[in-house]
N, C-alpha and C positions, 0 to 999 in steps of 0.2 A: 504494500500500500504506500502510495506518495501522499507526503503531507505539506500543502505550499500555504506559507502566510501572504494574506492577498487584502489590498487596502483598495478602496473604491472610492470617488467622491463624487457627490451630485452634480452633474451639469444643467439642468433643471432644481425645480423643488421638487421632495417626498412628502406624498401625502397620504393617510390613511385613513381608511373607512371601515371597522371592525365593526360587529355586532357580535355583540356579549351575551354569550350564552345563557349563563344563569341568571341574567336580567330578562331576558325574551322568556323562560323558564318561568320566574316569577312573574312574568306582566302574563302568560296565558292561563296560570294556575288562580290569579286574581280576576282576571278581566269580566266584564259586567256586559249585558247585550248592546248598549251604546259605549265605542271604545275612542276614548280622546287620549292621545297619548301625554302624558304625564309629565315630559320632558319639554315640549313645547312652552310651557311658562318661564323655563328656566332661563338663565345667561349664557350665553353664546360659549361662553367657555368652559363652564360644566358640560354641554351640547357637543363641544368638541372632544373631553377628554372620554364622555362615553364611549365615542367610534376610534378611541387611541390604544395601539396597546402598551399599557402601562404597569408598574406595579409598586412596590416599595421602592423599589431602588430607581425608580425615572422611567420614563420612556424609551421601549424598547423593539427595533424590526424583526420578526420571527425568519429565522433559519429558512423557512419555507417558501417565502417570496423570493432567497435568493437563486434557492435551488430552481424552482417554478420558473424564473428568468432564466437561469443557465438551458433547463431541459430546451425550452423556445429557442433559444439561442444558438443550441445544438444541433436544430434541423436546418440550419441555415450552415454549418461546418459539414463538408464531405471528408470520407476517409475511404483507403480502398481498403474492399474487401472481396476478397478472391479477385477474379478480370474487372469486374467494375467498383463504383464508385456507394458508398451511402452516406446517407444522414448517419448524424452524431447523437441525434435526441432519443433513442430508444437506452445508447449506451450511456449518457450521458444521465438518462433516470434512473439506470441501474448499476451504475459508479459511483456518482457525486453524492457527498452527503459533505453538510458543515458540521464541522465538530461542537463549536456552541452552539444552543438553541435559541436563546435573545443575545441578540446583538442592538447594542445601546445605541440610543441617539442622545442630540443636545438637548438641554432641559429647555433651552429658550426657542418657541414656536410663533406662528403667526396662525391667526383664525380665515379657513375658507368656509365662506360663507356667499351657495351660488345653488341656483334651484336646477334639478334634477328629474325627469318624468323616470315614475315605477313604472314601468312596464309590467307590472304584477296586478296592477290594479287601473291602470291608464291615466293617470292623474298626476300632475306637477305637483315638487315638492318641495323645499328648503331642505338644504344640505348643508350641516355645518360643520367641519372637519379641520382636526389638526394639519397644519403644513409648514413643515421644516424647508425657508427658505436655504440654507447652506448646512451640507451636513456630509460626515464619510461615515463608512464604516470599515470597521477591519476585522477580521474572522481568519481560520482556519479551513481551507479545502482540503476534503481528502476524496483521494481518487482509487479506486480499487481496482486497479487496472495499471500495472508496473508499465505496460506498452506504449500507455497515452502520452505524449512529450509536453513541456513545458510552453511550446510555442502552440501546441493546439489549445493546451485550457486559456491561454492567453488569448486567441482567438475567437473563443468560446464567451470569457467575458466579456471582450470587448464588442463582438456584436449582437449580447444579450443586453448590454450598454448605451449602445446607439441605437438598438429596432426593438428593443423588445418591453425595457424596463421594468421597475416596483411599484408595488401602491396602487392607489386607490388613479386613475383617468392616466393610465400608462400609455405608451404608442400603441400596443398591443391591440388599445378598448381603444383606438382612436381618437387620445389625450395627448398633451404635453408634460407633462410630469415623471416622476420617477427615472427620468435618464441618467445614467454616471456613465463612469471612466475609469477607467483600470490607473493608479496612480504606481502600488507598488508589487510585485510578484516576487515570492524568494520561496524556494525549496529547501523543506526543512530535514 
């Protein structure tokens, strides 16, 4: 197993839109036949820290969004295999894992606040969400696959980086947000 420490920085802002489980839990074990949601009277910024994920220790990006980038990212890298050529993304979702699971952000955020149609229900909505104008992150890659070289996961981030991104109105969803940049690569 190769294990490369890898620093990323936002070229865009990260923004994020969670729903919390055991809050959705609670509001349908509670909820009455007229449902007005609760959260709506509140200030924008309790509003935001709901859809963040957060915990004791500050605000944190889960492991899974990078990996979920990388996999996208992957079917855009060919590799040969046997006379012809494949995508990267089948292997790359059963290689890649990061070794920590939150990976921190900065405590200081800005509030998006911009309406949204549910397509669940067809109606416009207010969406108020944390967004980290400038922010890196640095993690741990391990790759289960001695064969993959240095220059391909390099590869790999950099254009889950530029087409693919994190968070919440990524390129992906046909947003601006969540883009970075590979800043450092080292094999450990």
């Amino acid at each position: 197993m190769k294990q490369f420490n890898i620093e990323i920085e936002g070229v865009t802002p990260y923004m994020q839109h969670r729903m919390d489980d055991q809050k959705l839990e609670n509001w349908e074990k509670n909820r009455k036949l007229i449902i007005e949601r609760d959260d709506v009277a509140k200030e924008d910024q309790v509003r935001a820290e709901f859809h963040s994920y957060n915990d004791k220790d500050g605000f944190y990006m889960p492991a899974e969004h990078l990996v979920g980038a990388f996999i996208n990212g992957g079917a855009m890298v060919k590799s040969k295999v046997g006379n012809g050529k494949k995508s990267m993304k089948n292997i790359v979702a059963g290689m890649f894992s990061i070794k920590e699971s939150k990976i921190r952000l900065p405590k200081e955020y800005t509030i998006d606040k911009r309406s949204a149609v549910n397509r669940n229900i067809k109606a416009r909505v207010i969406c108020i969400r944390p967004k980290w104008e400038e922010w890196t992150a640095t993690f741990t890659l391990c790759v289960d696959n001695d064969t993959i070289t240095k220059e391909t996961v390099e590869q790999i981030i950099t254009y889950s980086g530029q087409y693919i991104g994190i968070g919440s109105f990524n390129p992906i969803h046909n947003g601006m947000f969540g883009r970075f940049k590979l800043n450092k690569i080292s094999q450990l």
